[in-house]
C-alpha positions as a Markdown table, in Angstrom:
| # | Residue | x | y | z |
|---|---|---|---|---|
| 1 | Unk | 70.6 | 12.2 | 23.7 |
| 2 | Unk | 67.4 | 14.1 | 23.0 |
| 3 | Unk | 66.3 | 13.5 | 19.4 |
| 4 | Unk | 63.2 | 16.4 | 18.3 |
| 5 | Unk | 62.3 | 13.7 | 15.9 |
| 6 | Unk | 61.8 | 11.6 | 18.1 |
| 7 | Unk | 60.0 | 13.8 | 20.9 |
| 8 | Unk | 57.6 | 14.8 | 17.9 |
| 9 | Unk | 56.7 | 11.4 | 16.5 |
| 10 | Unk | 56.0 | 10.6 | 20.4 |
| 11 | Unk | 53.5 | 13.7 | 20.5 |
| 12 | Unk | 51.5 | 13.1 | 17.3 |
| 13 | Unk | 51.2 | 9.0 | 18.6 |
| 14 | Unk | 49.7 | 10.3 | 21.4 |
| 15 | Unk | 47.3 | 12.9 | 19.6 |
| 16 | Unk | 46.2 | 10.5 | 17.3 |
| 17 | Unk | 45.1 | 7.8 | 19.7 |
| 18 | Unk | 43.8 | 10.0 | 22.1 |
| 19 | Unk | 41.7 | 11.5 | 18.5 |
| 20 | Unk | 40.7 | 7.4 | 18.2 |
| 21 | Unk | 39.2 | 7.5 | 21.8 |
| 22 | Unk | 37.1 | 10.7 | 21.6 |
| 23 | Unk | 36.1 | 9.5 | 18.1 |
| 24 | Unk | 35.0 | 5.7 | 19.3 |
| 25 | Unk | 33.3 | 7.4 | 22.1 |
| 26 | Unk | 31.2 | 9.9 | 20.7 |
| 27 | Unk | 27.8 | 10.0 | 22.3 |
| 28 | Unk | 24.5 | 9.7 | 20.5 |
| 29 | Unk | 22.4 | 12.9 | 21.5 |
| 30 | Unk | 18.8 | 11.9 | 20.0 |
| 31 | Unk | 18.3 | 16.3 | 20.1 |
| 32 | Unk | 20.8 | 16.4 | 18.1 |
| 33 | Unk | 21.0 | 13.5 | 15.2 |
| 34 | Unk | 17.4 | 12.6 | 15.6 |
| 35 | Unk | 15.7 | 15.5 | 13.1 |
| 36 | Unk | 13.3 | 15.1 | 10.3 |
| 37 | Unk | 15.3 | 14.6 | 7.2 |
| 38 | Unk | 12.8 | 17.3 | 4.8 |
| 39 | Unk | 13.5 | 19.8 | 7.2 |
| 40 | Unk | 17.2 | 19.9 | 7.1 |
| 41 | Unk | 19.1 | 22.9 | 6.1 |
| 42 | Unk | 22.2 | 21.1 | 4.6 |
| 43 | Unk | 25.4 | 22.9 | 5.6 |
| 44 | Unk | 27.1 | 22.7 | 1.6 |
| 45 | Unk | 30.1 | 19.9 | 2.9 |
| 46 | Unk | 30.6 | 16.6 | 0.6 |
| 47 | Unk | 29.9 | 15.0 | 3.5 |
| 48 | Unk | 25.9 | 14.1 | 3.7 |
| 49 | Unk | 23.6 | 12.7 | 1.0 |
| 50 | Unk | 19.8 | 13.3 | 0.6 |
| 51 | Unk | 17.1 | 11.0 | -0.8 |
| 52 | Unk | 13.6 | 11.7 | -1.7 |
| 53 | Unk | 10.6 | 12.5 | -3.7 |
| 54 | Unk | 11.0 | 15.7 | -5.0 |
| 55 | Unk | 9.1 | 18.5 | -3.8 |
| 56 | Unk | 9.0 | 17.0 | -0.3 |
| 57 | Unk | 11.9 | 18.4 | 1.1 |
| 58 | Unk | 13.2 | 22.0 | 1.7 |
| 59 | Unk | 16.3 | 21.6 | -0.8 |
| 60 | Unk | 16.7 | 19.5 | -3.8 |
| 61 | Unk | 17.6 | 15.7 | -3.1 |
| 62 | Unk | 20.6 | 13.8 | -4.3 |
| 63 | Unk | 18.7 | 11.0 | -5.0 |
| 64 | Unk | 15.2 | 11.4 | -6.6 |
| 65 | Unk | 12.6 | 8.7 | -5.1 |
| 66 | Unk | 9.5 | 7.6 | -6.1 |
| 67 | Unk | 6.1 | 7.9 | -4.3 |
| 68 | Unk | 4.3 | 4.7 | -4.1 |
| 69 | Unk | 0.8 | 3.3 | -3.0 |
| 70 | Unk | 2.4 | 1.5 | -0.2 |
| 71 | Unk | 1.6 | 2.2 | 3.2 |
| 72 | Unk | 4.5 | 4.5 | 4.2 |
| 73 | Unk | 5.2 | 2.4 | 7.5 |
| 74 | Unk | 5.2 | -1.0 | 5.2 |
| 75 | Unk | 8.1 | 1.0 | 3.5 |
| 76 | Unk | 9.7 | 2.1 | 6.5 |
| 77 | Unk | 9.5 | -1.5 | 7.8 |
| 78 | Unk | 11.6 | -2.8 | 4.8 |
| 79 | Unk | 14.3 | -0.3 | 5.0 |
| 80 | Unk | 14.8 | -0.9 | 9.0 |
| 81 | Unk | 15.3 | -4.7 | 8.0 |
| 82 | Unk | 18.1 | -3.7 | 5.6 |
| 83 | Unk | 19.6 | -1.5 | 8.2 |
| 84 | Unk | 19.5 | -3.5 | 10.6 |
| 85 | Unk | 21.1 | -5.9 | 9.0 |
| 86 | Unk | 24.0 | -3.8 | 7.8 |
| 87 | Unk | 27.1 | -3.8 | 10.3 |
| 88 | Unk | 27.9 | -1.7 | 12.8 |
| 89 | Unk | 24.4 | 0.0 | 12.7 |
| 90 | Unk | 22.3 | 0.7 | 15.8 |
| 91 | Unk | 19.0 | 2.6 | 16.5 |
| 92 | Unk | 20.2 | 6.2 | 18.2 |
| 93 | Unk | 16.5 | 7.5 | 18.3 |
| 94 | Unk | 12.5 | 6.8 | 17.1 |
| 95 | Unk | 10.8 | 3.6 | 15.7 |
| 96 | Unk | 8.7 | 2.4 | 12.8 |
| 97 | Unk | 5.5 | 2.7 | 15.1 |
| 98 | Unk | 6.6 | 6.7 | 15.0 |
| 99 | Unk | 7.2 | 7.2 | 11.3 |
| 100 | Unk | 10.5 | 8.1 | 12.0 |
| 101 | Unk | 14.3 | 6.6 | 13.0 |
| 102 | Unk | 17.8 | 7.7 | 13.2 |
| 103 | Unk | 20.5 | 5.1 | 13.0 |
| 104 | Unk | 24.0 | 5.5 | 13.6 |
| 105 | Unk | 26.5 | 3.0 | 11.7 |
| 106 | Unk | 30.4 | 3.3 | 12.8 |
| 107 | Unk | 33.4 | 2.9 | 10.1 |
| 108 | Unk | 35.3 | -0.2 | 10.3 |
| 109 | Unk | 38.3 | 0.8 | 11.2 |
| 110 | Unk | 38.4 | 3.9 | 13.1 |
| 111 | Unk | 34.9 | 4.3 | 14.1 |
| 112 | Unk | 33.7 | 7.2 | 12.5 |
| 113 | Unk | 29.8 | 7.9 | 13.1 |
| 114 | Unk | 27.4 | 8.8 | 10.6 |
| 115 | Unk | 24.2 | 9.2 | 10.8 |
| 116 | Unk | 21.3 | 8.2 | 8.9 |
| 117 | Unk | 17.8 | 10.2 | 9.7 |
| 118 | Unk | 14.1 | 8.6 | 8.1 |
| 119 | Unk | 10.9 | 9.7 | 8.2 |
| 120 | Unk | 7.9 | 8.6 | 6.7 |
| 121 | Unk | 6.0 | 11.2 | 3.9 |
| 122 | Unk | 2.2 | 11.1 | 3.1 |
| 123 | Unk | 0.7 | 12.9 | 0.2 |
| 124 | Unk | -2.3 | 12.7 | -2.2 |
| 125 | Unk | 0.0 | 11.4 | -4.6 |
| 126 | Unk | 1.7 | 8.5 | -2.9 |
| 127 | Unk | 3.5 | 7.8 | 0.2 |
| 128 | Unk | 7.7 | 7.8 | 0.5 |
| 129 | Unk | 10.3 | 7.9 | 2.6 |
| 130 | Unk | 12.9 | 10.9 | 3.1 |
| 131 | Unk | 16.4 | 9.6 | 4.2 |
| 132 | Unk | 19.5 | 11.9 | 5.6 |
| 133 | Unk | 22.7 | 10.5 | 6.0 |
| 134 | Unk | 25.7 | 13.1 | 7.4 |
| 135 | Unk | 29.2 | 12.7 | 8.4 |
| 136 | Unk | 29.7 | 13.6 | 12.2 |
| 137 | Unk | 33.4 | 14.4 | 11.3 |
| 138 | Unk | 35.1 | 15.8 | 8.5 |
| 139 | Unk | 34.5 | 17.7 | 5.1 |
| 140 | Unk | 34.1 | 15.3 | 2.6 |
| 141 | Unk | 33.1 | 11.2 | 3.1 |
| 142 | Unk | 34.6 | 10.4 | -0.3 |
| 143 | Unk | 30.6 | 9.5 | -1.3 |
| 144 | Unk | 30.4 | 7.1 | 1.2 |
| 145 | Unk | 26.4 | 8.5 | 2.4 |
| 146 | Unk | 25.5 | 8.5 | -0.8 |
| 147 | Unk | 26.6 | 5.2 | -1.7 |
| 148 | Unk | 24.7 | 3.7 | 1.9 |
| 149 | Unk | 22.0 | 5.5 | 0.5 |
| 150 | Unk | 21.5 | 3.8 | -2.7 |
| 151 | Unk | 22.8 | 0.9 | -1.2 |
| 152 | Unk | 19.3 | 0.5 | 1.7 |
| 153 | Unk | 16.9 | 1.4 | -1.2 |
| 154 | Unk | 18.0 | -1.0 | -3.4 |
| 155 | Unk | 18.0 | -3.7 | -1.2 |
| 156 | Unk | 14.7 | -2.7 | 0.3 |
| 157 | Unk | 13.3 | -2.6 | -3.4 |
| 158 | Unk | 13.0 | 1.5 | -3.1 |
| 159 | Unk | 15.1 | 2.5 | -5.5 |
C-alpha cells in the first residue's frame, strides 16, 4: 500500500545526502576564496569574522590586532604553523614567500568549508597581519570564524 509518509521521508533522505555530496565536494576556486582580506566588502551575514589593526582595512574589524616590530612574514610564518596544524585545514591558494594565503578547513561532520584569507600589512607604525574567515554556506556559523580566529592568534602569540 502506498504510504505518502513514507514516499516523503524517502525524498528528503535522498535530498539530504545528495546536499552531503555537493557540500563534501565543493571545489576550491583560488579567484574566488583567495582575496586580500582589507579589501573585503563584507556582505552583513553572522557568518564571517574579521581581525586586524584598525585603520587597515576598509570596515571595522571584529577583532582589533596589534601592530608589531616583527617582520610581517616572521608573523605570517607563526600563524601558518598553527594552521597547519589545525585539522582538516589545507592551503587553497598563496604562500608565506607571497605575503599572503588562503586556507580552507572542513567541519567535522558534514564537511562544511570555510575559508580563512591572510595577508601580510606593512606600515610606518608596525607590521600586522589581516585575517578573513567566511562561511561558504549558510547565514550564521553560530561564532564558529570568530572563535578560529582568536583561537590562531592566540596560539601564534598574536593576540
Amino acid at each position: 500500500m502506498f504510504s505518502w509518509k513514507g514516499w516523503f521521508a524517502n525524498v528528503l533522505a535522498i535530498l539530504g545526502f545528495v546536499g552531503l555530496l555537493v557540500v563534501r565536494s565543493a571545489e576550491h576556486d583560488p579567484d574566488l576564496w583567495h582575496v586580500a582580506p582589507a579589501d573585503t566588502a563584507r556582505t552583513g551575514k553572522p557568518n564571517d569574522a574579521l581581525a586586524a589593526p584598525v585603520g587597515t582595512t576598509r570596515v571595522n574589524p571584529d577583532i582589533e590586532l596589534s601592530l608589531v616590530s616583527k617582520p610581517s612574514i616572521e608573523l605570517l610564518a607563526a600563524l601558518d604553523a598553527v594552521a597547519l596544524g589545525e585539522p582538516r585545514v589545507e592551503v587553497v591558494a598563496g604562500g608565506i614567500e607571497a605575503g599572503k594565503i588562503t586556507y580552507v578547513q572542513r567541519s567535522a561532520i558534514i564537511g562544511f568549508p570555510d575559508y580563512i584569507s591572510v595577508s601580510t600589512i606593512e606600515t610606518t607604525d608596525g607590521n600586522g597581519l589581516i585575517l578573513w574567515s567566511r562561511s561558504r554556506y549558510g547565514y550564521s556559523d553560530l561564532g564558529v570564524n570568530r572563535a578560529r580566529l582568536e583561537r590562531w592568534l592566540g596560539q601564534a602569540g598574536l593576540l
